[in-house]
C-alpha positions as CSV (number, residue, x, y, z in Angstrom):
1,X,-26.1,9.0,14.7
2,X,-27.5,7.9,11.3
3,X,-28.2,4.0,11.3
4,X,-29.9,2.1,9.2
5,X,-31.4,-1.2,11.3
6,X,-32.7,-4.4,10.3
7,X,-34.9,-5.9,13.4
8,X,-35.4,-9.3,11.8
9,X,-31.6,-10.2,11.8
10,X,-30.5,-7.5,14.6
11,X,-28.2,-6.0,12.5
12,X,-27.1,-2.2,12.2
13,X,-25.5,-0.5,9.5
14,X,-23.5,2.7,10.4
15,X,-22.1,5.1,7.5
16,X,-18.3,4.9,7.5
17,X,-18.6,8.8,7.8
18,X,-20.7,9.0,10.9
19,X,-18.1,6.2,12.2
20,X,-14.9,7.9,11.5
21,X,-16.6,10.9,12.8
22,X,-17.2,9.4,16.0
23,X,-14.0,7.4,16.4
24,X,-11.7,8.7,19.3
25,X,-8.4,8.5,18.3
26,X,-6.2,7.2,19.2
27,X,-7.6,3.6,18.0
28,X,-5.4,0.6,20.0
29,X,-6.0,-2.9,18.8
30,X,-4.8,-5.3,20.9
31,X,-1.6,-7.3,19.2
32,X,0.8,-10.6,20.3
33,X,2.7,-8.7,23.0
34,X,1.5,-5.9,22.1
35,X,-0.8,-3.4,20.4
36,X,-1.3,-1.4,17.0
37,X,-2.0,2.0,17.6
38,X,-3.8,4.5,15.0
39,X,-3.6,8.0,15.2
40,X,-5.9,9.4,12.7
41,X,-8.4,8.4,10.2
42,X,-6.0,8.0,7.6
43,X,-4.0,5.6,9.6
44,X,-7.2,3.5,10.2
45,X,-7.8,3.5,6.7
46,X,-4.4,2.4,5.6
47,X,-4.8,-0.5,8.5
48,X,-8.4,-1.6,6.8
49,X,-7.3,-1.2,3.1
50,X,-3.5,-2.1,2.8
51,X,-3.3,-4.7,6.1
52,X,-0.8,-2.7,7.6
53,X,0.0,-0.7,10.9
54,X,1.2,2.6,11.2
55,X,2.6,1.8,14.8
56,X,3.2,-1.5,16.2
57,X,3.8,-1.4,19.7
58,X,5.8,-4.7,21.1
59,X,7.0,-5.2,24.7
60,X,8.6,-1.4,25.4
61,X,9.4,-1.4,21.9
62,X,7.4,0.7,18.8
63,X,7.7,0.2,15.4
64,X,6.6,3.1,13.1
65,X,5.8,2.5,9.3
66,X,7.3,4.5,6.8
67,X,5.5,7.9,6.1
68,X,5.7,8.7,3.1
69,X,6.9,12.4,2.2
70,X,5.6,13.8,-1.1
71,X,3.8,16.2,-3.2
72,X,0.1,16.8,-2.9
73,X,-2.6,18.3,-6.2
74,X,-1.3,21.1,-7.5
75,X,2.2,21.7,-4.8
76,X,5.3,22.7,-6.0
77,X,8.6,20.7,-7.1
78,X,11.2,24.0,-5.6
79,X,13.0,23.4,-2.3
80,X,10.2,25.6,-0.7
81,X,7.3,23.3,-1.3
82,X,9.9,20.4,-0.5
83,X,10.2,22.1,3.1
84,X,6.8,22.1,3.6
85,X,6.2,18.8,3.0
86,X,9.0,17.6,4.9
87,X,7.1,19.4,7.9
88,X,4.1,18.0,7.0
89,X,5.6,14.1,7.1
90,X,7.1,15.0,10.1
91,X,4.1,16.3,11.5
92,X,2.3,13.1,10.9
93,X,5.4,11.3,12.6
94,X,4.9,13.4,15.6
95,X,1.0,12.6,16.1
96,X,1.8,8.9,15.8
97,X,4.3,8.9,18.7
98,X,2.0,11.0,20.3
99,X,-0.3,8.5,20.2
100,X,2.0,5.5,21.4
101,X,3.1,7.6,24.3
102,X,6.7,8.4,22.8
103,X,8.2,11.9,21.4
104,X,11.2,12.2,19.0
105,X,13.4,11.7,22.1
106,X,12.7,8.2,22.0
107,X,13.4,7.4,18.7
108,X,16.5,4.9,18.4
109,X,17.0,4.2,14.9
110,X,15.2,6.6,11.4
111,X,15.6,4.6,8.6
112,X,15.0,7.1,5.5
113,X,14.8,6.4,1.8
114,X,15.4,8.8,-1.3
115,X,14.5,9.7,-4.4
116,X,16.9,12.0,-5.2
117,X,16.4,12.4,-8.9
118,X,12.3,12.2,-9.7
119,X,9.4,13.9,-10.9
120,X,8.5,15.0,-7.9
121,X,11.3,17.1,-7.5
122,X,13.4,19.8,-8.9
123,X,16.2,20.4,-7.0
124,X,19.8,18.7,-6.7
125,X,20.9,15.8,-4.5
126,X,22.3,18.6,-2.3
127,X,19.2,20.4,-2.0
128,X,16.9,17.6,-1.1
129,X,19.0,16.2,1.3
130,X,20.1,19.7,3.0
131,X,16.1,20.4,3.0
132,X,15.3,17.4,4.5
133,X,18.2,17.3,6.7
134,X,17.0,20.9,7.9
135,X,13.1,19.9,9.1
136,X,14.1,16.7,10.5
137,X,16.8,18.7,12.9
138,X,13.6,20.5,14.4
139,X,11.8,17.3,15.4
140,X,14.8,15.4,15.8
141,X,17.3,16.7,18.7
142,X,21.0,14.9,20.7
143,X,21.0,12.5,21.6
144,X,20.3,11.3,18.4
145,X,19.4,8.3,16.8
146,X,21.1,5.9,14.7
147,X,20.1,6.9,11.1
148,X,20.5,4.9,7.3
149,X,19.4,7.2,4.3
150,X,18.9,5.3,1.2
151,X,18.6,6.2,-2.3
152,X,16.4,4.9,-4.5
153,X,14.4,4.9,-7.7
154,X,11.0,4.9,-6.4
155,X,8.5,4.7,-3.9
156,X,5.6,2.6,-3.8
157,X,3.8,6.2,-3.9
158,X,3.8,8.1,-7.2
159,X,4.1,10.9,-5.4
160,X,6.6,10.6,-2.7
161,X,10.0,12.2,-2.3
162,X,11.1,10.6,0.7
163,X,10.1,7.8,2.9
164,X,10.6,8.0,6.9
165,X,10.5,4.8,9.1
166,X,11.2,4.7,12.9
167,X,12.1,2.5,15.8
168,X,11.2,3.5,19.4
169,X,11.5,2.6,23.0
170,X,8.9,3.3,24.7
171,X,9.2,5.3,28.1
172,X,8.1,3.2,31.3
């Protein structure tokens, strides 16, 4: 490991790299009743940056922050780049309740929200939601969870298409 030490004051600077290269995931932080719980480096960095978790585990209950579903550099706007990215939000889903202990079986309540009509994609209403609707039945699986999809404007990301939150209870 690279370090850079000062011996007069005892400190050691690590580079962030070496750090995040080192980390084992996932990273728990102890919580009021609880924990947060980071899957991946990204997650880490959202927690450091923007002050918020991407789980929040309370008592037997998890609380998972709304991954945000969009377009990357130089993707498509079709229904087929749409898909993938769909996967790919799910994807992410899947590793954080990995990571809490949990699968999609757990999952008690999605809360998803919309943009139907954006820059980020193409296609109709009916399109987007039977696209979406489509990946999230291979993750998702009866019994299923109680569900509110909301339209909106915007996300907080330029670049998002759909947001995904979810509540969990945690196996014993």
């Amino acid at each position: 490991m690279f370090r850079t030490c000062f011996a007069v004051v005892g400190l050691c600077v690590v580079s962030a790299a070496v750090v995040a290269a080192e980390t084992k995931w996932p990273v728990v932080i102890p919580a009021p009743n609880g924990e947060v719980i980071l899957a991946s480096e990204a997650e880490k960095r959202g927690y450091d940056e923007y002050r918020y978790a991407a789980a929040r585990r309370v008592d037997n209950m998890l609380y998972v922050s709304g991954v945000v579903i969009g377009r990357r550099d130089n993707e498509g706007k079709d229904v087929a780049a749409f898909k993938q990215q769909v996967r790919r939000g799910f994807e992410r889903l899947k590793a954080t309740l990995q990571a809490s202990g949990a699968d999609f079986s757990n999952v008690v309540m999605v809360n998803s929200f919309h943009v139907w009509k954006g820059a980020n994609f193409d296609g109709t209403v009916d399109e987007h939601w039977d696209t979406f609707y489509e990946v999230a039945g291979e993750y998702i699986k009866a019994p299923y969870p109680a569900w509110t999809a909301v339209g909106t404007t915007a996300l907080l990301a330029d670049s998002g298409i759909v947001e995904v939150q979810l509540i969990v209870r945690l196996p014993k």
